[in-house]
C-alpha positions in Angstrom: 30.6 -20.8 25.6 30.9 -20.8 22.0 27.6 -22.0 21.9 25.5 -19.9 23.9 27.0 -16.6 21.7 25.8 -17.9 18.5 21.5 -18.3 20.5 22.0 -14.8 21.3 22.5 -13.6 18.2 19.3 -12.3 15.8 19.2 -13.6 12.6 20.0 -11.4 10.4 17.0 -9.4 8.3 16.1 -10.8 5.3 15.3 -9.1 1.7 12.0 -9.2 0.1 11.9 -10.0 -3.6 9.5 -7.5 -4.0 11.3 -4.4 -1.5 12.2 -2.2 -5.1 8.7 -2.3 -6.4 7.4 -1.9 -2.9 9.8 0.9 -1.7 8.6 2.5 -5.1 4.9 2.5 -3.8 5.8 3.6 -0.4 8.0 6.5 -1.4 4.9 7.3 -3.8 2.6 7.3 -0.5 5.1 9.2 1.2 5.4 11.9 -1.1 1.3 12.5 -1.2 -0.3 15.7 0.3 -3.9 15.6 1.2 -6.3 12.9 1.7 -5.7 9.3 0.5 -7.6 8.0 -2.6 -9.2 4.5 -2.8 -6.0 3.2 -4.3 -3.5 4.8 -1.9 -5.5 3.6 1.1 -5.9 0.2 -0.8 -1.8 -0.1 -1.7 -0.7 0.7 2.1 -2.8 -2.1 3.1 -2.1 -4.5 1.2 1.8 -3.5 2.2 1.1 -3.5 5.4 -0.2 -7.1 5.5 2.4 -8.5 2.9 5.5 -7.4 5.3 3.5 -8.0 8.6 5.3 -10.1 10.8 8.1 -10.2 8.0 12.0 -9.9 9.3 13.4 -7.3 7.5 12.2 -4.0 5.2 12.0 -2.4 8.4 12.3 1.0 7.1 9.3 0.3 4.8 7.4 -0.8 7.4 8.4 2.3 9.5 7.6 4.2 6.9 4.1 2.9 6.2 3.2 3.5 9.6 4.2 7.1 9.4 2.1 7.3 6.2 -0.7 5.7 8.0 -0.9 7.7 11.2 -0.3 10.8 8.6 -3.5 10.2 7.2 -4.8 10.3 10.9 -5.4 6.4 10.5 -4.3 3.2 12.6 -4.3 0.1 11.2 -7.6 -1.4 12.4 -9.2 1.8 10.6 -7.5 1.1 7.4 -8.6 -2.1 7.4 -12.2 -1.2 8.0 -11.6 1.7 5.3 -10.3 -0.8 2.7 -13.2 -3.5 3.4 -15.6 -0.6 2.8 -13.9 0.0 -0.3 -13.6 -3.6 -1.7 -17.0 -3.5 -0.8 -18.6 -1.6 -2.7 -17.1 -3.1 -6.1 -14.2 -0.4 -6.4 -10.9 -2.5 -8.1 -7.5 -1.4 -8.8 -7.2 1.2 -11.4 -11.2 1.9 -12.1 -11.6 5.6 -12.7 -12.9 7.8 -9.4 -13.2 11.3 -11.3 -15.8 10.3 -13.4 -13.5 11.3 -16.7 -14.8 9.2 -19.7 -11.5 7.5 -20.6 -11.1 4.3 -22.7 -12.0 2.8 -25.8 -15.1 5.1 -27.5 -15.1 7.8 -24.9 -13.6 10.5 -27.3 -15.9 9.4 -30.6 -19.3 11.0 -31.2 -21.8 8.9 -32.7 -22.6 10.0 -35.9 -25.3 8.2 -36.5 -27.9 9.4 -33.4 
């Protein structure tokens, strides 16, 4: 009898080694009004694929499906979204406004 109490049980969840830096970027996600940006849309993919299937975080992943379907999104259309967006060259952190920032953007050749 013994036995047949310890099969019944779940095991219990597990913890991520990357849940604080993660709930950081969810909270972040959660806390955003208006429409997603390449890197928002990008981040709650790639979360969504790193805990899929995982046993445990499962108030991240609750709450990246509430960010997801708050951007009027499922995942399949995320996904397309995000391929789109790899697609077309875009990588993590490259400027979107059009802002000249970096190195040189705030010297005037003097010599033109």
């Amino acid at each position: 009898m013994e036995k047949k109490k310890q099969e019944q049980t779940s095991p219990p969840d597990q913890n991520h080694p990357l849940y604080a830096s993660d709930r950081d970027r969810v909270d972040a996600l959660l806390g955003h009004k208006g429409h997603p940006n390449e890197d928002q849309l990008t981040t709650a993919a790639m979360l969504l694929n790193r805990y899929d299937g995982f046993p445990g975080a499962m108030d991240l992943q609750e709450d990246l499906t509430k960010v997801v379907k708050s951007w009027g999104l499922d995942r399949e259309a995320l996904n397309a979204k995000t391929r789109a967006i790899w697609s077309s060259g875009w990588r993590p952190g490259s400027a979107t406004s059009g802002d000249d920032v970096g190195s040189g953007a705030d010297v005037v050749d003097k010599e033109a």
